[in-house]
Backbone as JSON, one array per atom type, in Angstrom:
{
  "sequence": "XXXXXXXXXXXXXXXXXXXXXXXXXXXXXXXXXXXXXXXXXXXXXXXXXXXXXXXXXXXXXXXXXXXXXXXXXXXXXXXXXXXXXXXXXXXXXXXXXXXXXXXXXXXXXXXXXXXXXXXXXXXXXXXXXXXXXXXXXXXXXXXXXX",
  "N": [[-17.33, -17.94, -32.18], [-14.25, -19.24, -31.95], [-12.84, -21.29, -29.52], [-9.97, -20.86, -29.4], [-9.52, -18.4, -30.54], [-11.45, -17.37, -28.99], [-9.75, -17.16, -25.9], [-7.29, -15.89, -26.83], [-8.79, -13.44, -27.25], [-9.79, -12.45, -24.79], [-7.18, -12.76, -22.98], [-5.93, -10.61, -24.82], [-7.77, -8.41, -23.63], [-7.29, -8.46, -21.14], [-4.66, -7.79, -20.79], [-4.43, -5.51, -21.99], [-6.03, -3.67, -20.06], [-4.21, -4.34, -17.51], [-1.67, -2.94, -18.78], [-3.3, -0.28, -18.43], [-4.13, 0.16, -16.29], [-3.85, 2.25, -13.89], [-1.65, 3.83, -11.14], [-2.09, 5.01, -7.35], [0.64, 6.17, -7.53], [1.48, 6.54, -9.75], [-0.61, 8.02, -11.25], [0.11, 10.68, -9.45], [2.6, 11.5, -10.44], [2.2, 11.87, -12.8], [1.45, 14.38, -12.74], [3.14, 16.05, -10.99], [5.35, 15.95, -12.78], [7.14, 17.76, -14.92], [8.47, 20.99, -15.26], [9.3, 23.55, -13.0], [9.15, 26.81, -11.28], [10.37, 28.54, -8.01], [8.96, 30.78, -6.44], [8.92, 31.57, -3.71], [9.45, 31.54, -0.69], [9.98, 30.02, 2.69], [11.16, 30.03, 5.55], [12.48, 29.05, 9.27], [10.11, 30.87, 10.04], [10.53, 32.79, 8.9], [10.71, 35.14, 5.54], [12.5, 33.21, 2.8], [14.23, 34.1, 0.52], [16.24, 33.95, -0.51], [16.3, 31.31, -2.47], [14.36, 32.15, -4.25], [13.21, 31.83, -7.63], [15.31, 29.98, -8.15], [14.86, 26.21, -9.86], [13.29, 23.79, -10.55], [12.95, 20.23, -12.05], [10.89, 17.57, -13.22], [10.99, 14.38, -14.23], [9.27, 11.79, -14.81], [10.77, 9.53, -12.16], [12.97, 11.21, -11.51], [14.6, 13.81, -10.71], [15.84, 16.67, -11.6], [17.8, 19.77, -9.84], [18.49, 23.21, -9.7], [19.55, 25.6, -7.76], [19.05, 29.01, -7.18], [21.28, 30.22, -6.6], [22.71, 28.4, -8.39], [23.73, 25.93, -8.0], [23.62, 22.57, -8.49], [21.45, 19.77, -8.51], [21.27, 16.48, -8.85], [18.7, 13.3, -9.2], [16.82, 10.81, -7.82], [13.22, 10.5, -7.39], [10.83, 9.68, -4.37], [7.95, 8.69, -3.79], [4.38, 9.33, -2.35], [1.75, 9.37, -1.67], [-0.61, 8.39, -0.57], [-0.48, 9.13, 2.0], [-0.83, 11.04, 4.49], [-0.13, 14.42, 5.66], [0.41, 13.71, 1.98], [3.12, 13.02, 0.73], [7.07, 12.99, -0.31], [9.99, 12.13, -1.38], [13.12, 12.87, -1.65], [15.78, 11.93, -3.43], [18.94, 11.99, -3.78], [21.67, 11.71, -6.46], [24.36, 11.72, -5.95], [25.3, 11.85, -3.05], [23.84, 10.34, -2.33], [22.12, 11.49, -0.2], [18.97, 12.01, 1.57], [16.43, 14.12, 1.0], [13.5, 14.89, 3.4], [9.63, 15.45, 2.71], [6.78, 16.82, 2.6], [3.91, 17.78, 0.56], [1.78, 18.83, -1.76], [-0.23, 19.51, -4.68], [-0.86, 21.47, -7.61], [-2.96, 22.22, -11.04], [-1.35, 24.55, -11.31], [0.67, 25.13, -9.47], [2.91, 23.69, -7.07], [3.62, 23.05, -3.39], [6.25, 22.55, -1.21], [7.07, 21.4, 2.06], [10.17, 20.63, 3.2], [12.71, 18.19, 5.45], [16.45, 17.56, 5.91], [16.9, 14.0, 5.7], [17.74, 12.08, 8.35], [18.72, 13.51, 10.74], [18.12, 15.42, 13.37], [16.05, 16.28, 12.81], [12.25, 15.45, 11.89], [10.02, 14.57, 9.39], [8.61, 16.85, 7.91], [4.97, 17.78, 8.88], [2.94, 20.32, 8.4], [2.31, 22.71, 6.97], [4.15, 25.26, 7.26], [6.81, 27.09, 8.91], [8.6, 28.13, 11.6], [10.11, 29.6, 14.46], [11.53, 27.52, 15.88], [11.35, 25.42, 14.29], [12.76, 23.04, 11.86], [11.88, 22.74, 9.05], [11.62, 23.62, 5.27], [9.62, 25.87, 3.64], [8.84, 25.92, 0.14], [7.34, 27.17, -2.5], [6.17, 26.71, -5.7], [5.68, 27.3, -9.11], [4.61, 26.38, -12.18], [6.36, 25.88, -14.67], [6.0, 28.01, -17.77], [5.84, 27.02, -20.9], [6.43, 28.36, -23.82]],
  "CA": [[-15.93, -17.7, -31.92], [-13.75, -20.42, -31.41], [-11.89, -21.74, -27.68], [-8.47, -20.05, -29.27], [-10.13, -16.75, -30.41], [-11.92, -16.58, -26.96], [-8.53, -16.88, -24.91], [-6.51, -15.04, -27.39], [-9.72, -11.73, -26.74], [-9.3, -12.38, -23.07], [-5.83, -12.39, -22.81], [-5.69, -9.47, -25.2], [-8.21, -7.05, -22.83], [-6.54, -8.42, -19.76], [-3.02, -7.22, -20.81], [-5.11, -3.88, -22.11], [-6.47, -3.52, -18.96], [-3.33, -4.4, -16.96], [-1.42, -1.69, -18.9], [-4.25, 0.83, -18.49], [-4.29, 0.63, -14.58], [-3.04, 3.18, -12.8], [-1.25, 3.33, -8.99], [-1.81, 6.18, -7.15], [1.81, 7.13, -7.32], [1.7, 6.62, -11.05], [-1.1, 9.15, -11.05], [0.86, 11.45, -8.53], [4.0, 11.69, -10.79], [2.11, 12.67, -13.99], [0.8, 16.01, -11.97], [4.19, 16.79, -10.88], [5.8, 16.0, -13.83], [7.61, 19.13, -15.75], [9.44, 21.9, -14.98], [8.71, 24.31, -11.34], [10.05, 27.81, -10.57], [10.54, 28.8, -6.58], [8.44, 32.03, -6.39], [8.2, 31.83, -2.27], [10.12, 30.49, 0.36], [9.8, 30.39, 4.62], [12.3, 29.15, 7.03], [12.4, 29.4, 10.43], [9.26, 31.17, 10.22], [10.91, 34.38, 7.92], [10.57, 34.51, 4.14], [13.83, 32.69, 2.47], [14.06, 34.72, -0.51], [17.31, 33.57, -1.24], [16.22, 30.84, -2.87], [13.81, 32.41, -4.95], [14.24, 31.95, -8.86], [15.71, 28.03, -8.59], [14.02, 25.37, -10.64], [12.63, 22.01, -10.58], [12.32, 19.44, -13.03], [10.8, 16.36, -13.03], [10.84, 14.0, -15.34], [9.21, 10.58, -13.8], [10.49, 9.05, -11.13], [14.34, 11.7, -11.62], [14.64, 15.43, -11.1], [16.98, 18.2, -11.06], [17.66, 21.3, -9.11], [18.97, 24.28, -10.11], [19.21, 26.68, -7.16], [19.22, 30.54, -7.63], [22.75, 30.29, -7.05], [23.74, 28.41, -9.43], [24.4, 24.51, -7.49], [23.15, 21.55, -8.88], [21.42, 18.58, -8.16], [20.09, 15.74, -9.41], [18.61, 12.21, -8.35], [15.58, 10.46, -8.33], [11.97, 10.43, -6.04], [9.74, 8.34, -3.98], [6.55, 9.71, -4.01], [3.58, 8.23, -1.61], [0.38, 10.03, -2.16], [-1.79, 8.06, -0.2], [-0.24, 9.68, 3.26], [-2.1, 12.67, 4.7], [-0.31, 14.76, 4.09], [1.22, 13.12, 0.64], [5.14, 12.79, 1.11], [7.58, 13.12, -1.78], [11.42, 12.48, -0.99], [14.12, 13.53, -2.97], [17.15, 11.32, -3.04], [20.48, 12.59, -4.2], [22.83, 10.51, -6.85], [25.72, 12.11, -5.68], [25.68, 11.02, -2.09], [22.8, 9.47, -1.29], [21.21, 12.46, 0.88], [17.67, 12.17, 1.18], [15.68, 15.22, 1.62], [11.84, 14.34, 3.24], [9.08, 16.6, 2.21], [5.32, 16.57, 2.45], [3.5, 18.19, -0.49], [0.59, 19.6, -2.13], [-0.05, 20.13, -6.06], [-2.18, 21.6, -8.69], [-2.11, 22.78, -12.15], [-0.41, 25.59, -11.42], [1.69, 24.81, -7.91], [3.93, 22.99, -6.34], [4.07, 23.56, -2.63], [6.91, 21.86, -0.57], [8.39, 21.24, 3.3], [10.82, 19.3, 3.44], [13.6, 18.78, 5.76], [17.71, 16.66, 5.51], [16.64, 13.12, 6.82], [18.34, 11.55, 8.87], [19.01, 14.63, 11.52], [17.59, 15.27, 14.35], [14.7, 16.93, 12.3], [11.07, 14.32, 11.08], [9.69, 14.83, 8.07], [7.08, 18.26, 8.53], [3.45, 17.75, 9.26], [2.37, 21.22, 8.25], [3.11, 24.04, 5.08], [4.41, 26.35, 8.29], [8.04, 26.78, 9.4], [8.32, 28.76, 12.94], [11.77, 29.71, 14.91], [11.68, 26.13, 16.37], [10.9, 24.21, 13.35], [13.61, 22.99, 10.81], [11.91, 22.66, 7.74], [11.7, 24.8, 4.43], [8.54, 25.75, 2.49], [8.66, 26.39, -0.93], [6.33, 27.68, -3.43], [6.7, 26.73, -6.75], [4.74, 27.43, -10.42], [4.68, 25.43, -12.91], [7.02, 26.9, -15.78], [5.31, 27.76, -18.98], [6.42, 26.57, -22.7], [5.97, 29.02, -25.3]],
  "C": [[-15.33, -18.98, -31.35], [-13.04, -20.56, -30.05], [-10.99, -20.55, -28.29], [-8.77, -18.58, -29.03], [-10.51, -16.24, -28.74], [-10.78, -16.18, -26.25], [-7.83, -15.95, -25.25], [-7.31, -13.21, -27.21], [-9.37, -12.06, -25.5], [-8.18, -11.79, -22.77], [-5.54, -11.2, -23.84], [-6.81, -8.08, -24.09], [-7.79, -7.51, -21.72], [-5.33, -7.88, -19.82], [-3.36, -5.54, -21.0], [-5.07, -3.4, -20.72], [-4.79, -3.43, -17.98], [-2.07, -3.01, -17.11], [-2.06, -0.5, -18.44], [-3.85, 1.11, -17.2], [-3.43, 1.03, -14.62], [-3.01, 3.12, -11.19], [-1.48, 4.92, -8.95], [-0.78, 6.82, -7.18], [2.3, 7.48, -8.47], [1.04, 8.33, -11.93], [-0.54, 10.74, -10.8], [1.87, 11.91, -9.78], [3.21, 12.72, -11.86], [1.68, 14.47, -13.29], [1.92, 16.57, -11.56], [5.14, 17.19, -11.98], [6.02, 17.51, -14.32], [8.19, 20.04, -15.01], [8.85, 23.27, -13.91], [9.75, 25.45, -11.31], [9.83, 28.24, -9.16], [10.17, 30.14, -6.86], [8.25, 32.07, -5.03], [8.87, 30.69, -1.84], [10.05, 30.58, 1.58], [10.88, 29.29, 4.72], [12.51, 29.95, 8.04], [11.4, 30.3, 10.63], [9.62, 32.99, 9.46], [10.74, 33.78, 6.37], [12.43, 34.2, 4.02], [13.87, 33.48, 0.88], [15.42, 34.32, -1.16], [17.12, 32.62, -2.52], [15.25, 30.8, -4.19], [14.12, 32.73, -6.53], [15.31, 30.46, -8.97], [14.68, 27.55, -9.22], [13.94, 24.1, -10.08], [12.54, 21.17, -11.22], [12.08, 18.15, -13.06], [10.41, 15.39, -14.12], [10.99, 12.31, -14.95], [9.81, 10.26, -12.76], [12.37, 10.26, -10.79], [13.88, 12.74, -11.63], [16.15, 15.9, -11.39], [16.53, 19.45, -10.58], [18.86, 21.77, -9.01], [18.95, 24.85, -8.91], [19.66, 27.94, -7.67], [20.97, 31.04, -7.22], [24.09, 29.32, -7.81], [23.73, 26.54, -9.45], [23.22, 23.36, -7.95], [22.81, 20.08, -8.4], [20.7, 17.61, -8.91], [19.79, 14.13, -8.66], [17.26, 11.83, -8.53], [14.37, 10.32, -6.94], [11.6, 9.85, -5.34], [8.77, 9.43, -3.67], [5.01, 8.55, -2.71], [2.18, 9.26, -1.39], [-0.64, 9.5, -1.48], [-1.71, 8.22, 1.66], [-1.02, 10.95, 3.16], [-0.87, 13.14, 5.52], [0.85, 13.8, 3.34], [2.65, 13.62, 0.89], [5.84, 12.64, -0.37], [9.29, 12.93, -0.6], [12.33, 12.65, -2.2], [15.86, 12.87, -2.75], [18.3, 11.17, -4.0], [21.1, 11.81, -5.0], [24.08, 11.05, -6.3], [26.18, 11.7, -4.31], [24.95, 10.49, -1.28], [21.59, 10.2, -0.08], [19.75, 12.29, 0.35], [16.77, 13.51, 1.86], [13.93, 14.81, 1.92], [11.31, 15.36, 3.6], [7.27, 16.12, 2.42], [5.16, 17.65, 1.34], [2.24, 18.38, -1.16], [0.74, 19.77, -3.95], [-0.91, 20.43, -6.67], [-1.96, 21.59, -10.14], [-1.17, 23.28, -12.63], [0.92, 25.6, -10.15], [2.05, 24.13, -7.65], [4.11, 23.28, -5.01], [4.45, 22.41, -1.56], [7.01, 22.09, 1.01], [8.64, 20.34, 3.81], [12.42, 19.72, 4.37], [14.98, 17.61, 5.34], [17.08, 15.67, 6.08], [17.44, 12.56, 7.29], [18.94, 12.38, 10.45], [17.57, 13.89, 12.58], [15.82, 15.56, 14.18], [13.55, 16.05, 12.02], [10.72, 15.17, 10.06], [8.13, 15.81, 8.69], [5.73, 17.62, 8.49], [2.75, 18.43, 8.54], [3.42, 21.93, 6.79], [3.34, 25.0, 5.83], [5.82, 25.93, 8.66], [7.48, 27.94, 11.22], [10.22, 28.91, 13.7], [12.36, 27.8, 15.86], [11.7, 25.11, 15.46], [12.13, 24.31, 12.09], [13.34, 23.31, 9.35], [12.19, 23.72, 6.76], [10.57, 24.79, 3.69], [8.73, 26.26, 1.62], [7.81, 26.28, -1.57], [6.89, 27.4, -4.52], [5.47, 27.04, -7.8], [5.43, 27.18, -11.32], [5.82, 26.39, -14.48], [6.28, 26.43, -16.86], [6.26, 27.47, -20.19], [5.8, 27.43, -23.7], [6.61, 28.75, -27.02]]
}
């Protein structure tokens, strides 16, 4: 194989390679990725049932949300997966509000609490609300495609 060939294979499995790698947050996204219904909600340490029946959708680093009455949002993530627990925020195009959330996921789940930032509230610790505690937990499952 000649000098060029050599550099030209190199530099072709180094750019391979370079594409290939994955970040943990790259990781992170594809698992959230797709569309979430709110089957279960707590606040203030009661169920929130109101909210039960909104959606989710994520679609890389941008969602939207539907709530069960109707109001719309959309905007895009930051995601950080390598916190204990894993943090997700959710930041608004419309005015910039950022909602911060810790998080959990599987195949089938989605489970959030997150609270407004910037308040008097920090970003939750725990998947527990309580009459003292701001946040909101939601439950979500994954919506199916038939």
């Amino acid at each position: 194989m000649t000098r060029a060939r050599q550099m030209t294979f190199v530099l072709a499995v180094s750019i391979g390679t370079a594409v290939g790698a994955q970040t943990p947050q790259a990781d992170e996204l594809r698992k959230i990725e797709g569309g979430w219904i709110v089957v279960a909600a707590e606040q203030r340490g009661k169920p929130f049932e109101v909210i039960r029946g909104g959606g989710l959708v994520i679609e890389g680093t941008a969602f939207s949300l539907k709530t069960a009455a109707g109001n719309e949002f959309k905007g895009q993530i930051r995601i950080d997966p390598t916190k204990s627990p894993k943090q997700l925020d959710f930041v608004h195009d419309k005015d910039g509000l950022v909602w911060e959330a810790i998080y959990t996921v599987s195949d089938e789940a989605l489970r959030l609490n997150y609270v407004e930032a910037g308040g008097a509230d920090k970003r939750p610790t725990l998947f527990a609300t309580s009459t003292d505690t701001a946040g909101t937990v939601i439950v979500m499952n994954r919506m199916t495609t038939r």
